[in-house]
N, C-alpha and C positions, 0 to 999 in steps of 0.2 A: 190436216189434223182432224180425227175425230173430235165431235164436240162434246164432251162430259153427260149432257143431256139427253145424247143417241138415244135410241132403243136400244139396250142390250143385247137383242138377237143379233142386229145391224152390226154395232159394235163387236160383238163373236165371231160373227162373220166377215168381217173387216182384219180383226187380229188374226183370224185362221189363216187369211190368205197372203197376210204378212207372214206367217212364219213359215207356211210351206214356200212361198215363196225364197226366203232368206236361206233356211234348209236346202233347198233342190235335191231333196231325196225322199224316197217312202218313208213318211209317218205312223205309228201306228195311234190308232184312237186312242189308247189308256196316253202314250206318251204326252199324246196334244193336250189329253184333259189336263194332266200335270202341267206344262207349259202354259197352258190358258187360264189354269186354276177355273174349270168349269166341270162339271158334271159330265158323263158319259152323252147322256141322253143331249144335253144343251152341245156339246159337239156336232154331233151326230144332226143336229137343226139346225147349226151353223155351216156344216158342211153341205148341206141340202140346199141351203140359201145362197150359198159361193155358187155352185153346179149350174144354179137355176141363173144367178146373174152373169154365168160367165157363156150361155148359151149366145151362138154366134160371133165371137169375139176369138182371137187370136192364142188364146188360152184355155184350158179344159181342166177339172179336176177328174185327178183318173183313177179309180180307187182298185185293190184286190185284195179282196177278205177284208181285215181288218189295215188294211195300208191306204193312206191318202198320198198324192205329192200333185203338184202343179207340173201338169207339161203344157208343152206348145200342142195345137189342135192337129191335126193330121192332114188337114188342109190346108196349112203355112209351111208345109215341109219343104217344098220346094223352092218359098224365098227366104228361110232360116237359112238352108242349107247353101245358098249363092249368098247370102251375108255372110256366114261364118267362113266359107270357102274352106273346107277341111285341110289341115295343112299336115303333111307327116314330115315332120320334122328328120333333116336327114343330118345322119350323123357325124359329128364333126371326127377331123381328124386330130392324131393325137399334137399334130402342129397347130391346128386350130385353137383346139383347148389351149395349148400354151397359151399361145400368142389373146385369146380372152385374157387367160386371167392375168399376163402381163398388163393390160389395159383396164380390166376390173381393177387390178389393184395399185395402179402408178399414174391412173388417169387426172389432166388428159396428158398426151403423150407423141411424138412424131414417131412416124416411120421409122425413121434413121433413129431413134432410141429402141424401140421397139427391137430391130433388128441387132443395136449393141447388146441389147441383155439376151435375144437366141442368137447370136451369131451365126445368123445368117440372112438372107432376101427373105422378106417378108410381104412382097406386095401383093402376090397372088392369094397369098390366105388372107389378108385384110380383106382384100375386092371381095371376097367368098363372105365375110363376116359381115360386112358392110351390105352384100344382094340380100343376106338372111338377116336381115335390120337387128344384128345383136350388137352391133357398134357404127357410131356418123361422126362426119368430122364435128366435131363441138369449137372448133375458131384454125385460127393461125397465127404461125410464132413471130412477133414481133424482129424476125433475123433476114436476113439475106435471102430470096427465093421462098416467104413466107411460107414452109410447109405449115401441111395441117396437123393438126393438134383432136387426135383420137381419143374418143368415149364412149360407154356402153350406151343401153336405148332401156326405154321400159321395157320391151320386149325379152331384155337380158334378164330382169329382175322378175318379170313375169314367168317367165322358165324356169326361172331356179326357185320361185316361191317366196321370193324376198321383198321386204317392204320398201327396204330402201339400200344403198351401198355398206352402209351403217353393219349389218347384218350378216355380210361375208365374214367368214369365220379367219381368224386373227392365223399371220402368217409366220411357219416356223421359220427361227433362223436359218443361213446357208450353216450346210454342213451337218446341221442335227439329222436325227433319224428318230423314228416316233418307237414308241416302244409298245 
């Protein structure tokens, strides 16, 4: 936490790279002065004092015309790039989709339900959902031959942009049709 007593330029320059930071996108100067409630110019001094502290370090402000944003330096590219490991998400099938939102929204759930509500085998698109971490087993059923009891991942939630399960959109009855 800044301390109340900072310098002001310190403190500017602290806030600025809190928010391009939070942002992750090109800012433009007028917009930051309204978000920082500073002056053009005291921007503009606070962006020069980020620049200068951020020399040799893992991050860079990178400005064009009037745009700021926070990147990664061009010399981290290489182990950003093995941590994030780009993934191109491949696309499910239309039995896959089912079989998600069968377990999005009746989780958790066994196989052998899973397959009562698509009638039919289900194993090989679970294995597929399960290698693409969008559903793990979450326990097993206290029955005979203890199957597992399937549920989504963050991963699931993370895709679709959602906070929590809470947040899938409410399911029409059988038989309607939307209009």
């Amino acid at each position: 936490m800044i301390e109340p007593e900072a310098d002001p330029a310190v403190t500017l320059a602290a806030a600025l790279e809190a928010i391009l930071f939070t942002l992750n996108r090109p800012v433009n100067f007028i917009e930051l002065g309204h978000i920082l409630g500073a002056p053009l110019d005291a921007v503009e001094d606070a962006a020069a004092r980020l620049d200068a502290q951020l020399v040799g370090r893992g991050l860079m402000l990178q400005r064009h015309q009037d745009q700021l944003q926070l990147v990664t330096h061009p010399a981290q590219a290489g182990v950003v790039r093995r941590v994030l490991r780009p993934e191109y998400p491949a696309r499910l099938t239309p039995a896959a989709y089912e079989t998600l939102a069968i377990v999005a929204y009746r989780q958790p759930l066994t196989r052998a339900r899973i397959e009562e509500i698509r009638g039919v085998n289900c194993e090989a698109v679970l294995e597929n959902l399960e290698e693409k971490g969008l559903i793990v087993e979450v326990g097993r059923l206290e029955t005979p031959g203890t199957p597992r009891l399937f549920g989504t991942t963050m991963k699931f939630l993370q895709i679709l942009g959602l906070a929590s399960l809470k947040e899938l959109p409410p399911l029409q009855p059988s038989g309607s049709t939307s209009s």
